[in-house]
C-alpha positions as CSV (number, residue, x, y, z in Angstrom):
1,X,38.0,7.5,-9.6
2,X,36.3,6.3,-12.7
3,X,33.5,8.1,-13.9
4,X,33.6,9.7,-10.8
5,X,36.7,11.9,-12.8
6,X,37.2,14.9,-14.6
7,X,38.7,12.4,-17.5
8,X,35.2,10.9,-18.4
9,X,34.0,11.7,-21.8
10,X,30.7,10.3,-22.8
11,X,29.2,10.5,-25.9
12,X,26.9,12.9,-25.2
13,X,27.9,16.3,-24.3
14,X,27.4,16.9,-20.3
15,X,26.2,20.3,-20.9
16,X,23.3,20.5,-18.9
17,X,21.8,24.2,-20.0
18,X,19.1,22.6,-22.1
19,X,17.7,20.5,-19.7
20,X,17.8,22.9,-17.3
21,X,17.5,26.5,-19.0
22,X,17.0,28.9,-17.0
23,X,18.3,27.0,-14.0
24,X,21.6,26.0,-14.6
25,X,23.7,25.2,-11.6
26,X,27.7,26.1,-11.3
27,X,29.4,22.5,-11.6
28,X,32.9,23.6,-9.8
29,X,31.4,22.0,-6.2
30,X,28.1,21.0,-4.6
31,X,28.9,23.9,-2.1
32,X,28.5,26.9,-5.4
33,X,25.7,24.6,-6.7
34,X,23.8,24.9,-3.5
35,X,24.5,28.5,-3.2
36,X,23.3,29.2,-6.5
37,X,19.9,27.3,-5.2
38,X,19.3,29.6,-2.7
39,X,20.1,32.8,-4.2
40,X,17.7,31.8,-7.2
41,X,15.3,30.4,-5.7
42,X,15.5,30.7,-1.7
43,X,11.5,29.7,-1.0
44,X,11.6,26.4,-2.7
45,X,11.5,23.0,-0.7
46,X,14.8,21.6,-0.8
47,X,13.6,18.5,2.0
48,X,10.6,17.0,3.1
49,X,11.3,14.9,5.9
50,X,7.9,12.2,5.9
51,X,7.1,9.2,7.5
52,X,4.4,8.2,4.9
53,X,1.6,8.1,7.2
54,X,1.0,11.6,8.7
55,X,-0.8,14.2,6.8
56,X,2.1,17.2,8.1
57,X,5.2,17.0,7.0
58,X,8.1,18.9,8.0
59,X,10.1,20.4,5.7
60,X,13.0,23.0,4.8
61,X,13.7,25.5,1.8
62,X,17.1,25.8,-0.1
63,X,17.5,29.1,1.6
64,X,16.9,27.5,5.2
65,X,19.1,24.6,4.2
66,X,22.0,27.2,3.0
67,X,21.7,28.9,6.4
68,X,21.9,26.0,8.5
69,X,24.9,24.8,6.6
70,X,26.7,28.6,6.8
71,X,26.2,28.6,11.0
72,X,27.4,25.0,10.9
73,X,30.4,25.6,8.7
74,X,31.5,28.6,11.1
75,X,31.1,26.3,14.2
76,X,33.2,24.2,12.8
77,X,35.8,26.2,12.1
78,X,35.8,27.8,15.6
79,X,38.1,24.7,16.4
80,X,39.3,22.8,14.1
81,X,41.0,23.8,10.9
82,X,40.2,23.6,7.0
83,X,40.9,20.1,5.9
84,X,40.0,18.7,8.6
85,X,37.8,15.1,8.7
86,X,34.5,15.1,10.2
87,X,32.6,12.3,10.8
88,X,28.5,12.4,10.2
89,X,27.0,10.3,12.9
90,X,22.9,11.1,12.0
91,X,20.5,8.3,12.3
92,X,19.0,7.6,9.0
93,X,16.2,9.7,7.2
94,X,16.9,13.0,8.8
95,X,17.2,16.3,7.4
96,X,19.7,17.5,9.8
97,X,22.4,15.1,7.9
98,X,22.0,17.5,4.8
99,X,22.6,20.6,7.0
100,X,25.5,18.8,8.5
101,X,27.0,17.1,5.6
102,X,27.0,20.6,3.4
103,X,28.0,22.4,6.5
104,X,31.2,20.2,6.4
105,X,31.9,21.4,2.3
106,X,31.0,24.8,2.9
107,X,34.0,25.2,5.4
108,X,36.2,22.9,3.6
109,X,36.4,19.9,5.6
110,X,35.7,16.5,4.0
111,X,32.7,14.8,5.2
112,X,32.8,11.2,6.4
113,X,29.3,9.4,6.6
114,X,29.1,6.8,8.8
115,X,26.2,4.6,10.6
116,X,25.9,5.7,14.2
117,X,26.4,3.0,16.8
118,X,23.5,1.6,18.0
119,X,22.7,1.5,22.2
120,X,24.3,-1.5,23.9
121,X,26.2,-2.3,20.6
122,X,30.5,-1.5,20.9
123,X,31.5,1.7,18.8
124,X,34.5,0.5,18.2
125,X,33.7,0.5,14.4
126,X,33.3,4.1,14.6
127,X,36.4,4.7,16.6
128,X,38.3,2.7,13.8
129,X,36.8,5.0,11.1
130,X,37.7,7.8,13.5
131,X,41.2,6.7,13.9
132,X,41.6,5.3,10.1
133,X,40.5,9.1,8.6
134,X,42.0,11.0,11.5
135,X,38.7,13.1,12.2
136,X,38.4,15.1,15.3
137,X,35.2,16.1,14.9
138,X,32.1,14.1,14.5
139,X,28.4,16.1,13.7
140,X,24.9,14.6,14.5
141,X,21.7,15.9,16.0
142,X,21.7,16.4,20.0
143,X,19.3,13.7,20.7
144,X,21.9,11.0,19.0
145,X,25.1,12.5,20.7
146,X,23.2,12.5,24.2
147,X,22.4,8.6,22.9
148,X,25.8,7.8,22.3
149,X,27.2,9.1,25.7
150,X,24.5,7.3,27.5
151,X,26.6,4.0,26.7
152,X,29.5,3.6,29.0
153,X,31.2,1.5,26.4
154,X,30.9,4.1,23.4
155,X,31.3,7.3,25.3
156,X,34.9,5.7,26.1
157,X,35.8,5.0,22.4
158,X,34.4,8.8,21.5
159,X,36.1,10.4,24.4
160,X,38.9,12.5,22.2
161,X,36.2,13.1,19.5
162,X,34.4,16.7,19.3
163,X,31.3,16.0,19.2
164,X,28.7,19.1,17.6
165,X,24.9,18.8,17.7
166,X,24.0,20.6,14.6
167,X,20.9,21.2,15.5
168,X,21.6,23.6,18.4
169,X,24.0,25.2,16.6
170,X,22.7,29.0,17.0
171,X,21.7,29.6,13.2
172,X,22.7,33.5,13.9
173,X,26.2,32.9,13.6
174,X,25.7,32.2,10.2
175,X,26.3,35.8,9.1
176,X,29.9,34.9,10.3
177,X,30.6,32.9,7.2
178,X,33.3,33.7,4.7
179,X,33.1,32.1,1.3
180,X,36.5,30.1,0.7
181,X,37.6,29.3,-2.6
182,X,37.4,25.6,-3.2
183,X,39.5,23.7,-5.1
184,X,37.1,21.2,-7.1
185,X,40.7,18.5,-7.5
186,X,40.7,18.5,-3.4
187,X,38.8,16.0,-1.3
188,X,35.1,16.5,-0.2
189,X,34.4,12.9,1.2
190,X,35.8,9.9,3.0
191,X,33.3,7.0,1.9
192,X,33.9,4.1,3.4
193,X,32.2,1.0,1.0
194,X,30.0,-1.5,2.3
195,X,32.2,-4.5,2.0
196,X,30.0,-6.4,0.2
197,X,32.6,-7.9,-2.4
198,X,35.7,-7.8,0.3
199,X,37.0,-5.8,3.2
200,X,35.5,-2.5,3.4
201,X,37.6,0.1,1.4
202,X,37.4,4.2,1.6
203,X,37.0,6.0,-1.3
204,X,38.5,9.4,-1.7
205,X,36.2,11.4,-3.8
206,X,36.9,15.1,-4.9
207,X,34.8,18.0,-5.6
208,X,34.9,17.5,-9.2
209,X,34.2,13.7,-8.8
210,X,30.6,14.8,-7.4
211,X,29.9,17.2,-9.9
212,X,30.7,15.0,-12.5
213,X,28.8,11.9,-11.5
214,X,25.8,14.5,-10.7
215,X,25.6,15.3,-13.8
216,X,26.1,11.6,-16.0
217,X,23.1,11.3,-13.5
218,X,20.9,14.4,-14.7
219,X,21.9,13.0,-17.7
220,X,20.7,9.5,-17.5
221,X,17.8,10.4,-15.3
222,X,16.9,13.2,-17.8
223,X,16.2,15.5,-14.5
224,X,14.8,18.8,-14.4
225,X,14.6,21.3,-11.6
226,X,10.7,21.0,-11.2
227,X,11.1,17.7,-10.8
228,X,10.5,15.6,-7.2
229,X,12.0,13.0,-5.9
230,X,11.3,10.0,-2.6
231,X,14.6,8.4,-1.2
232,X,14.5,6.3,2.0
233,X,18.1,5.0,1.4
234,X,20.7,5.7,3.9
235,X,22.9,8.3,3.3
236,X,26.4,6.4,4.7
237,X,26.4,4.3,1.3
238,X,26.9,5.6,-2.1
239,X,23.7,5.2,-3.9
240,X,22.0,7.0,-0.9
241,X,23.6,9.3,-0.7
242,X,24.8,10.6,-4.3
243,X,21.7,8.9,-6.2
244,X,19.1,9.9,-3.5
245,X,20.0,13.0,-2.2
246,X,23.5,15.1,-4.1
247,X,22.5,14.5,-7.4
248,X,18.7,15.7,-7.0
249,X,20.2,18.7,-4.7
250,X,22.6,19.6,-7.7
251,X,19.9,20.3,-10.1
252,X,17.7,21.9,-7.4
253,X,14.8,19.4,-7.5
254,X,12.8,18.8,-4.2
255,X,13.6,15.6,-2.5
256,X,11.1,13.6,0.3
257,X,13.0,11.8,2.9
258,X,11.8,8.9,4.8
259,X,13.9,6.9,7.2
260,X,14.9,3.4,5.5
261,X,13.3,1.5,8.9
262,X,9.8,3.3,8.5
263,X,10.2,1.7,4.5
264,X,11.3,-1.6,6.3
265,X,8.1,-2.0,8.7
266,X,5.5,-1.0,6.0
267,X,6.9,-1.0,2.6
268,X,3.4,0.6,1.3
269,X,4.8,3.9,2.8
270,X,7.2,4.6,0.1
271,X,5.1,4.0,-2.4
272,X,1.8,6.3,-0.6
273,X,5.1,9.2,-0.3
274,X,5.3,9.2,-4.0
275,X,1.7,9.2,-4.2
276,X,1.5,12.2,-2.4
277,X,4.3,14.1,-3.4
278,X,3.8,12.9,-6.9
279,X,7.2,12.2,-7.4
280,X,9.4,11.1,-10.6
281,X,12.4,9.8,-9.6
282,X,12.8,7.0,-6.9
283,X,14.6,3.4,-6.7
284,X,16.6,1.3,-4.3
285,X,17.8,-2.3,-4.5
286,X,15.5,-4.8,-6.0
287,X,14.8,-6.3,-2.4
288,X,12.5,-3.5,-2.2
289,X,10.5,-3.8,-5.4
290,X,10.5,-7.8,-4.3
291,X,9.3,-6.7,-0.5
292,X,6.4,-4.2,-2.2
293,X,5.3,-7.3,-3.9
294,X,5.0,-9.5,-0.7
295,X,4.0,-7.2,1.3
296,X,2.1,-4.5,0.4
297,X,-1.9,-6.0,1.0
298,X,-5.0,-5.5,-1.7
299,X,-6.5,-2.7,1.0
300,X,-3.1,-0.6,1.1
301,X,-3.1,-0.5,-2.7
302,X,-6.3,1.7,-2.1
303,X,-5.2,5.3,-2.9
304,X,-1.9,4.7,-4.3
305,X,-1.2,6.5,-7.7
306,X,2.3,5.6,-9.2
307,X,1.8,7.5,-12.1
308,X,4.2,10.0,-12.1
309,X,6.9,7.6,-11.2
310,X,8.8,8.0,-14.5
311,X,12.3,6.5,-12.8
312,X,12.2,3.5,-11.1
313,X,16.3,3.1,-10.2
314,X,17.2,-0.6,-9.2
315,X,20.8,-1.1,-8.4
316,X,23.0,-2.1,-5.7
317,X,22.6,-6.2,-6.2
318,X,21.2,-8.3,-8.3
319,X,18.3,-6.9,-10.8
320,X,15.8,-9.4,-11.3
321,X,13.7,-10.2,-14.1
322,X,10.9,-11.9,-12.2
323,X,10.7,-9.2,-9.3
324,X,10.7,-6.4,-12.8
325,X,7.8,-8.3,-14.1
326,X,6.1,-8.9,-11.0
327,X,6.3,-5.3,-9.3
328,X,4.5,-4.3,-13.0
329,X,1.9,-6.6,-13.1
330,X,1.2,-6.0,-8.8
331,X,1.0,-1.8,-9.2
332,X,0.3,-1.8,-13.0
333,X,-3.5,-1.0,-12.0
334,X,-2.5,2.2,-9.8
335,X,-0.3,3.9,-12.8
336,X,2.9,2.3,-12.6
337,X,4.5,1.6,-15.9
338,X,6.8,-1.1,-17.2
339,X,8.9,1.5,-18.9
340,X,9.9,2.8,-16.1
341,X,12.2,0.5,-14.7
342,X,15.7,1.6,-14.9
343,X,18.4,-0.8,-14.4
344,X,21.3,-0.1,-13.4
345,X,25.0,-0.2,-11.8
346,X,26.8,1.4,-9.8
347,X,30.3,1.7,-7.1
348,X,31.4,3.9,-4.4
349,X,34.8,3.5,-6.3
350,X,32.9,5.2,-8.8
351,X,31.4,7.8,-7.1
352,X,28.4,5.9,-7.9
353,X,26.9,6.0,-11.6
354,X,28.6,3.3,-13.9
355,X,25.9,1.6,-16.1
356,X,22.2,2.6,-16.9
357,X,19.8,4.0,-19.1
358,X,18.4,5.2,-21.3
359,X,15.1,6.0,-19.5
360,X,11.5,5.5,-20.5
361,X,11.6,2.0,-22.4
362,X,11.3,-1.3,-21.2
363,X,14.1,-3.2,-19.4
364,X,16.2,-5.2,-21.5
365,X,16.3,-8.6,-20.4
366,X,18.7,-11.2,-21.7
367,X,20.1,-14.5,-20.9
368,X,23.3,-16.3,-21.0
369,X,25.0,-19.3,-20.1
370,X,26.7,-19.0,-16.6
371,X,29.6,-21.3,-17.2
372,X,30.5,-19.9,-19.9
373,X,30.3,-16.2,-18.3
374,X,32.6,-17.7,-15.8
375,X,35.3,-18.3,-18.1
376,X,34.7,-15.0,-19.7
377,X,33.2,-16.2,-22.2
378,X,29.3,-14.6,-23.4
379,X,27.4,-16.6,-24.4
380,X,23.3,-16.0,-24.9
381,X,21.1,-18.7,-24.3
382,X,17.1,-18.9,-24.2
383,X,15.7,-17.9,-21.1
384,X,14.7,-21.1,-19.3
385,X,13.2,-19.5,-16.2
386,X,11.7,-16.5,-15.0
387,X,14.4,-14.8,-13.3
């Protein structure tokens, strides 16, 4: 799908050696890319897991996150064949969804993120995905599944589903794995879209359509293995989870995760994460630049430095001029720089990536006449307001 696809050609070369020389990543799958992590450089974080308040943070290296996804690939296969559709039922912001969701490409099964009913709430939803994708299998950490079953009306719908708790998966069995050959034209994920602009569609994305869109990413982003990144976004949708988490993974950068309700109840935590972690790249919709604005108080900007925040990605609705202009002038005095915002666009139809760049200047910001646009026609017109 779109740039998603083998067939895009931009006009700059996607050879990614110079940005990354000496680490340059295989780009057949994510599954040889995150080998070649953990054979190069096995002790490096892949995940912190924070809730940007406590001082420890837990955390796991490529070579932990590689092992995890070996033992969970094996269990997987004890039952149910190659192919075959598992659903990814983790709560949000967990570090176990990574294990599970590259556990599911490295035994050739095609991953199918999906938000985990909620207690007391029908899982019907889930069972349609189920049904709809034919997946027999759904993966998520022990303390969900035993959630889940606790509701009468949800353990029903789940009742033919296999349900694995990755995280007691015995890691040992990981020796067990086999390397299979993967074909970077078949399918790695189910994505089923929002519905924001209609019914909720899947996606059918392929090996290669990762790969690809991870690196028009790199590109754009002008990433670099030191580099480290903060996402709280979930991982069900595509910006979370290809623009927060498989894109920074391809090119082996660190990445801080934070559950998108601990960035809901005190938006000041994302921006004391990158702080701390001093990170480069991190974004979301521009609800959350608007909520830092409103929300974060004069005493919580005590201690934040945003200076290393070189990408500020807003996507996924709306970019607005005044929230742009505001968030700069609110955390322009703790290091965050105009430049730094970064536009963009994106679909799951996609993969993700469609419009953005080019990093490090200013936003351009334009205006036009909105009847006109709705007849197709563009037409620019002074800016009138500050939006």
């Amino acid at each position: 799908p779109g740039l998603g696809g083998a067939q895009y050609r931009g006009s700059r070369a996607l050879d990614l050696e110079a940005v990354h020389a000496p680490f340059s990543p295989p780009k057949d799958s994510l599954v040889d890319a995150m080998r070649f992590w953990s054979n190069t450089c096995p002790n490096k974080v892949a995940l912190y897991l924070t809730d940007g308040e406590s001082e420890e943070d837990s955390s796991m290296t490529y070579a932990e996150l590689d092992h995890g996804a070996r033992a969970t690939a094996v269990r997987i296969l004890e039952n149910h064949p190659t192919g075959s559709r598992c659903l990814l039922l983790y709560p949000p912001g967990t570090m176990e969804f990574v294990v599970g969701f590259f556990g599911c490409l490295y035994a050739w099964c095609i991953a199918v993120p999906a938000f985990p009913p909620r207690r007391n709430r029908k899982g019907a939803r889930i069972q349609n995905i189920a049904e709809d994708c034919q997946s027999p299998v759904a993966l998520a950490t022990t303390d969900a599944i035993a959630q889940l079953l606790r509701d009468e009306g949800i353990r029903e719908e789940m009742k033919n589903i296999d349900l694995i708790g990755t995280d007691a998966v015995d890691r040992s069995i990981a020796i067990q794995f086999a390397d299979i050959p993967i074909d970077p034209s078949q399918l790695a994920v189910l994505l089923y879209t929002s519905g924001s602009t209609g019914q909720a569609k899947v996606v059918m994305l392929t090996h290669e359509n990762l790969i690809r869109n991870c690196e028009i990413i790199s590109l754009l982003f002008e990433e670099q293995h030191k580099n480290t990144g903060v996402t709280w976004l979930p991982t069900y949708h595509d910006m979370g989870l290809v623009g927060g988490l498989l894109s920074p993974m391809f090119f082996g950068a660190s990445m801080v995760l934070m559950s998108p309700m601990t960035f809901l109840q005190r938006p000041v935590r994302w921006l004391r994460a990158i702080t701390r972690y001093k990170a480069r790249t991190s974004g979301g919709p521009n609800f959350a630049y608007q909520l830092c604005v409103d929300k974060v108080t004069d005493e919580e900007m005590h201690g934040l430095d945003l200076s290393s925040w070189e990408v500020a990605f807003n996507g996924a609705e709306p970019v607005r001029a005044a929230t742009l202009r505001q968030f700069s002038r609110r955390f322009g005095d703790v290091g965050f720089r105009h430049s730094s915002h970064f536009p963009c666009y994106g679909m799951a139809e996609t993969t993700l990536i469609v419009t953005g760049g080019p990093p490090h200047t200013p936003p351009l910001i334009r205006s036009f006449d909105a009847r006109k646009l709705d007849a197709r026609i563009v037409s620019p017109v002074e800016s009138t307001q500050d939006g």
